[in-house]
C-alpha positions in Angstrom: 0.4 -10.8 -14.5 1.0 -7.3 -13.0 4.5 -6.0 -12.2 5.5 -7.8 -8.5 8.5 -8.4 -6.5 9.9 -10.5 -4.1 11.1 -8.3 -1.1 13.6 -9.7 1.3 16.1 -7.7 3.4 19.4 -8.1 5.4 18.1 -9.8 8.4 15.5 -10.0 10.6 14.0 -6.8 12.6 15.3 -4.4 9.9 11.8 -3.3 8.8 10.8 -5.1 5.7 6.9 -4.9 6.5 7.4 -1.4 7.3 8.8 -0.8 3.8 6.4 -2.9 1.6 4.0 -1.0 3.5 5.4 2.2 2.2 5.9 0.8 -1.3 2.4 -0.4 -1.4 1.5 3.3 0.1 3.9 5.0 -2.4 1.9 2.8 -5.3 -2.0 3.2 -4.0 -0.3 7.3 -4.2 0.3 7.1 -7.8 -3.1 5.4 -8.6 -1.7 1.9 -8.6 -4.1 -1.3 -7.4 -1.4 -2.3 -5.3 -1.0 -5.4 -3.0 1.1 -6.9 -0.7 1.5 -10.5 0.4 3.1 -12.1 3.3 3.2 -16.1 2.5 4.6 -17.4 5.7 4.4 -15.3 8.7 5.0 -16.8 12.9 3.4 -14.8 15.9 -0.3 -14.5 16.4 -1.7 -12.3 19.2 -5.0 -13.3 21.1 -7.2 -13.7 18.2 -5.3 -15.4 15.8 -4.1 -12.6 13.8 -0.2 -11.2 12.9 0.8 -7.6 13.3 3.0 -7.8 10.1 0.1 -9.6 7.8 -2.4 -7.0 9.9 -0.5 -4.0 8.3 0.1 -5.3 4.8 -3.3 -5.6 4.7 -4.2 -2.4 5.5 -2.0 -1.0 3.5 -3.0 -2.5 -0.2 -5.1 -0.6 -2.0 -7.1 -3.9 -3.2 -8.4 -6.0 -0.7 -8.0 -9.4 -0.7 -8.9 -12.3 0.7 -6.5 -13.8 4.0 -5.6 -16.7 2.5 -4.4 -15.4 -0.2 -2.2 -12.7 1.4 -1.2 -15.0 3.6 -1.2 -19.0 2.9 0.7 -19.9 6.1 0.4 -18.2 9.7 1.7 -19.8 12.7 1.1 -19.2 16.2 4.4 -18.9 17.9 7.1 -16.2 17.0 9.7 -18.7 16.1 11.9 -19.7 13.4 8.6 -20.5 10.5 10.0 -24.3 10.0 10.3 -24.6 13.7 6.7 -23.3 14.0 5.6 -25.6 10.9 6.7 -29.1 12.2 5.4 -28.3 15.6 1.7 -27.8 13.7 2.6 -30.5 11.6 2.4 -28.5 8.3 4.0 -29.0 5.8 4.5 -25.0 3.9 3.9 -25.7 0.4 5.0 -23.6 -2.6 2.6 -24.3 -5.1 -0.2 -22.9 -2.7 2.3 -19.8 -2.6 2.3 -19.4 -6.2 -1.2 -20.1 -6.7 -1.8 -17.1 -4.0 0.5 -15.0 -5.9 -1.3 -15.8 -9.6 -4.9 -14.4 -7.8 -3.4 -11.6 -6.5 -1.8 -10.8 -9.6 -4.5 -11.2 -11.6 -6.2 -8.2 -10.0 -3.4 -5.8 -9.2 -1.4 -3.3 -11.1 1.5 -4.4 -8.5 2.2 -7.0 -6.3 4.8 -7.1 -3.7 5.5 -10.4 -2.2 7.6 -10.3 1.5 9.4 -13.0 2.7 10.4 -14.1 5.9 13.1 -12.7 8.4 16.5 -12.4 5.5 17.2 -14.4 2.0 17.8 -18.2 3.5 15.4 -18.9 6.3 14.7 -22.6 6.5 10.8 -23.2 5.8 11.0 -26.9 5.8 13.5 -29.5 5.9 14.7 -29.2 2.6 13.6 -25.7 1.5 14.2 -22.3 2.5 13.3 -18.7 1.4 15.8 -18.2 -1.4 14.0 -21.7 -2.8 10.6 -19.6 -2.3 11.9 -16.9 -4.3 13.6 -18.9 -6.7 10.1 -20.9 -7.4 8.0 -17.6 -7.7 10.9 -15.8 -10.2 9.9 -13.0 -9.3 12.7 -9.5 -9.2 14.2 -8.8 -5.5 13.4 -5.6 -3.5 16.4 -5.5 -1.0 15.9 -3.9 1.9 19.2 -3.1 4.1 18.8 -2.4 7.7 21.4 0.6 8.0 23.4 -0.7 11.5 26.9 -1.5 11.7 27.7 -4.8 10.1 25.1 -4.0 7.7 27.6 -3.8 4.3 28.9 -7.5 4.7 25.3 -9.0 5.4 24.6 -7.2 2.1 27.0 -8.4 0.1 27.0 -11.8 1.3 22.6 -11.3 0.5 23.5 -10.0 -2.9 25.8 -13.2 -3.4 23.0 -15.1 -2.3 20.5 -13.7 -4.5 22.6 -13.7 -7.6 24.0 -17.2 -7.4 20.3 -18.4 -8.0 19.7 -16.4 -11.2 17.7 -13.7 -9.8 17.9 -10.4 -10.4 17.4 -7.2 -7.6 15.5 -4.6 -9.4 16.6 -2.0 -6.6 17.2 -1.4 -3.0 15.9 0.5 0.2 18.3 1.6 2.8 16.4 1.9 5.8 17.5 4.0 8.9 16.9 1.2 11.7 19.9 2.9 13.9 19.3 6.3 14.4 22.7 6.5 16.1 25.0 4.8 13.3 28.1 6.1 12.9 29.5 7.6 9.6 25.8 6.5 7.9 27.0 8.7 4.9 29.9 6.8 4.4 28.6 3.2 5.1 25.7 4.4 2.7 28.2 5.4 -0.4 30.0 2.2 -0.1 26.6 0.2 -0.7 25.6 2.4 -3.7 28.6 1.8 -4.8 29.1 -1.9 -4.3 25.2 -2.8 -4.4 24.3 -3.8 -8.9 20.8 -2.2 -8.5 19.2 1.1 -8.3 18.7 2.8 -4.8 15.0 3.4 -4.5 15.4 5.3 -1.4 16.8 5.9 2.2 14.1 5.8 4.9 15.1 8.1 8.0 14.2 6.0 11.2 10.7 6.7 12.3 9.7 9.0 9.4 6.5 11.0 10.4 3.1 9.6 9.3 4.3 5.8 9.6 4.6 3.8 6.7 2.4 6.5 4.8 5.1 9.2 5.1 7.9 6.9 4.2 6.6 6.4 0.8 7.3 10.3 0.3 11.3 9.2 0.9 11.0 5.9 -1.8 10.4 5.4 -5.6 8.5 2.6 -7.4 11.1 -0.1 -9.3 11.4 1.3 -13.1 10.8 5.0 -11.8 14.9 4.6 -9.8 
């Protein structure tokens, strides 16, 4: 199987599809197959499709089919095990991995985004840390760069280590154009975050998700 990653972030709303988007982008750059997948994605507009699965898409070098970049998709922008019990669907892992294994098969990279931060509930005994746990795959952290942002990441890094998986770097993204002393809350995380820093991501770089990739490196190139 090809090099992928599990991505996962902070929170939710801190821009995790926009950077596996720019990761892919940065990837398809260096003459990679790359391609993204969003498992379990909530919100669908009027014909049945999701903004965040939408981009991924379009942003992976090798195309593939919908069910495979994404196994679950549920109509209302809820909480995903909300949205599953009121379908009556049951969000099953080993379709996930099975999705992953195809994708892999065919890509020199996969990058595998979960859903809003590290320990959303996707059914009633299962969450997203159990996802990533199950696919074993190495974490992409994103951190949404806001105040409050250094405990969620060190309580995410906790998270993530106490189930035996390792974080094979992290992005800082810019979400807050405003914050205050960024500098300084950014030194203390590359200093207190084990992993490389595979970029900071200014908020709303020009050329999208595209031009971001100019800001990040690849896992291995850190």
């Amino acid at each position: 199987m090809s090099p992928a990653y599990f991505l996962t972030g902070t929170d939710t709303e801190i821009g995790k599809t926009f950077i596996t988007c720019a990761l892919l982008h940065k990837a398809a750059q260096s003459g990679l197959k790359a391609a993204g997948l969003k498992p379990v994605a909530a919100g669908t507009d009027a014909a049945g499709l999701n903004e965040d699965v939408e981009n991924i898409r379009a942003a992976s070098s090798l195309k593939l089919p919908l069910k495979v970049v994404n196994p679950y998709c549920f109509k209302a922008a809820i909480a995903p095990h909300i949205a599953a019990a009121e379908e009556a669907v049951e969000i099953d892992f080993s379709v996930i991995k099975a999705a992953c294994r195809e994708a892999g098969s065919q890509s020199d990279l996969l990058i595998v985004e979960g859903v809003g931060g590290f320990r959303v509930p996707l059914g009633v005994d299962r969450d997203s840390a159990d996802l990533a746990v199950a696919l074993n795959l190495p974490i992409i952290f994103v951190v949404g760069m806001r105040l409050g942002c250094i405990n969620h990441a060190l309580l995410t890094i906790d998270a993530i280590a106490a189930r035996g998986l390792s974080v094979a770097g992290w992005v800082a993204n810019r979400i807050d154009p405003a914050m205050s002393r960024f500098d300084e809350n950014l030194a203390t995380l590359e200093k207190l975050i084990p992993a490389p820093l595979l970029g900071v991501v200014p908020h709303a770089p020009a050329g999208g998700a595209a031009g971001a990739a100019t800001f990040l490196q690849l896992p291995g190139d850190a």
